[in-house]
C-alpha positions as CSV (number, residue, x, y, z in Angstrom):
1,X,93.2,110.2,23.8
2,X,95.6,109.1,21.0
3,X,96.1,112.7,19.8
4,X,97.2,113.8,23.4
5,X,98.9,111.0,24.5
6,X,100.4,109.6,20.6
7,X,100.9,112.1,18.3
8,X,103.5,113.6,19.4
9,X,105.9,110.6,18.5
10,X,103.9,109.1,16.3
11,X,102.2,111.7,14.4
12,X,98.6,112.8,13.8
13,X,98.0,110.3,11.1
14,X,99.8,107.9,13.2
15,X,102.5,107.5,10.8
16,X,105.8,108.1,12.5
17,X,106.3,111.3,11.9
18,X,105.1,112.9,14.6
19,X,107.6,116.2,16.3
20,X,109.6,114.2,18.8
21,X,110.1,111.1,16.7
22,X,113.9,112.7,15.2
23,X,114.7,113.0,18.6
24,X,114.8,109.3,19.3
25,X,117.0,106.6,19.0
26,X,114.8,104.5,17.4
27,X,112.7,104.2,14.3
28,X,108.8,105.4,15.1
29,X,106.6,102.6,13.3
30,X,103.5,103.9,11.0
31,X,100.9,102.8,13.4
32,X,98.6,102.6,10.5
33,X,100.4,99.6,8.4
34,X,100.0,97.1,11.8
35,X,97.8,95.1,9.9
36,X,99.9,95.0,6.7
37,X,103.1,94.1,8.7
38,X,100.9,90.9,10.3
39,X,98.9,89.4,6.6
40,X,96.5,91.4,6.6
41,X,95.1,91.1,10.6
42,X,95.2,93.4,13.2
43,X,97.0,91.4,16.2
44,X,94.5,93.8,18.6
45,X,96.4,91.6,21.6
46,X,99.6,91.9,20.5
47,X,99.4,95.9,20.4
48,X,97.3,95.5,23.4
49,X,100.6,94.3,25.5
50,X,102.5,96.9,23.8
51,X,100.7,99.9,24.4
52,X,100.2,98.2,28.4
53,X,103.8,97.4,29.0
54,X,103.5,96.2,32.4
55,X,103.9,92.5,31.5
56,X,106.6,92.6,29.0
57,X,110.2,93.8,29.6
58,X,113.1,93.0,27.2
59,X,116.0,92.1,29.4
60,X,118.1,94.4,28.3
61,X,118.0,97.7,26.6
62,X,115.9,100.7,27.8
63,X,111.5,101.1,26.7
64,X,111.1,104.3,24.2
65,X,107.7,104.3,24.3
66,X,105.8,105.1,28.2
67,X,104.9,101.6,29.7
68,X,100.9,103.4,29.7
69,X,99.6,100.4,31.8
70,X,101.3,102.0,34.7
71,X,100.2,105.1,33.9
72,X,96.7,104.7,33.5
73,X,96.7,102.8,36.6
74,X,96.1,104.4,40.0
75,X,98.3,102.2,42.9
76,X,96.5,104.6,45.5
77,X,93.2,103.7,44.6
78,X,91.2,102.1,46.9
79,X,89.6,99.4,44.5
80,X,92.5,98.1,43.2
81,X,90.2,95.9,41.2
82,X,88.4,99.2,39.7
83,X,91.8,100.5,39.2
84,X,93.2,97.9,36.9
85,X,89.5,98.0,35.0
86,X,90.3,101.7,34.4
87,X,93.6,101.3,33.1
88,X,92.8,97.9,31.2
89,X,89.5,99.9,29.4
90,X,91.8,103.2,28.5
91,X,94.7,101.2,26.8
92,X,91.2,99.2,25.0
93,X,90.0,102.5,23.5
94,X,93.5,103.3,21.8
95,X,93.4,99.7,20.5
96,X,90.5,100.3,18.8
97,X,91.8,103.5,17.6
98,X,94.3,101.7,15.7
99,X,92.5,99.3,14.7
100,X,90.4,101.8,13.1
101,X,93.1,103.6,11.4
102,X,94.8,100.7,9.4
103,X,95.6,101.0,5.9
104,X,95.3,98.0,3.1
């Protein structure tokens, strides 16, 4: 999921260098120094509500990076409930991903 959805940002290796990252106006972060950047934890909620984006929204300035909860989620679903499990259990698996891929 992270190589078709991530990559092309922030790079196979998840380092910020993926193809489309010159083409932004911001600075891609190396996904795999998370843990380095935060004393040596992973802040696995913290990236959570990142990758999600439905809850947090600066006031002003425009998201670079897809607000996935919405994505994942399907409003036309008829368990709304089930819906929001999908999309909560999707943006789980690319936490664990990067909490996989962290470097010392």
């Amino acid at each position: 999921m992270y190589g078709r959805l991530c990559t092309s940002c922030h790079g196979v290796g998840g380092r910020g260098n993926g193809p489309m990252a010159p083409m932004l106006k911001v600075e891609v972060p190396d996904l795999t120094g998370i843990a380095q950047r935060h004393g040596g934890e992973f802040p696995a909620e913290q990236v959570r509500r990142t990758i999600d984006g439905r809850f947090e929204r600066p006031a002003h300035g425009l998201p670079y990076m897809p607000v996935w909860g919405w994505k994942f989620y399907d409003a036309e679903a008829s368990n709304d409930a089930e819906a929001r499990a999908l999309a909560d259990s999707l943006i789980d698996r690319l936490v664990v991903y990067l909490g996989s891929i962290q470097e010392d």
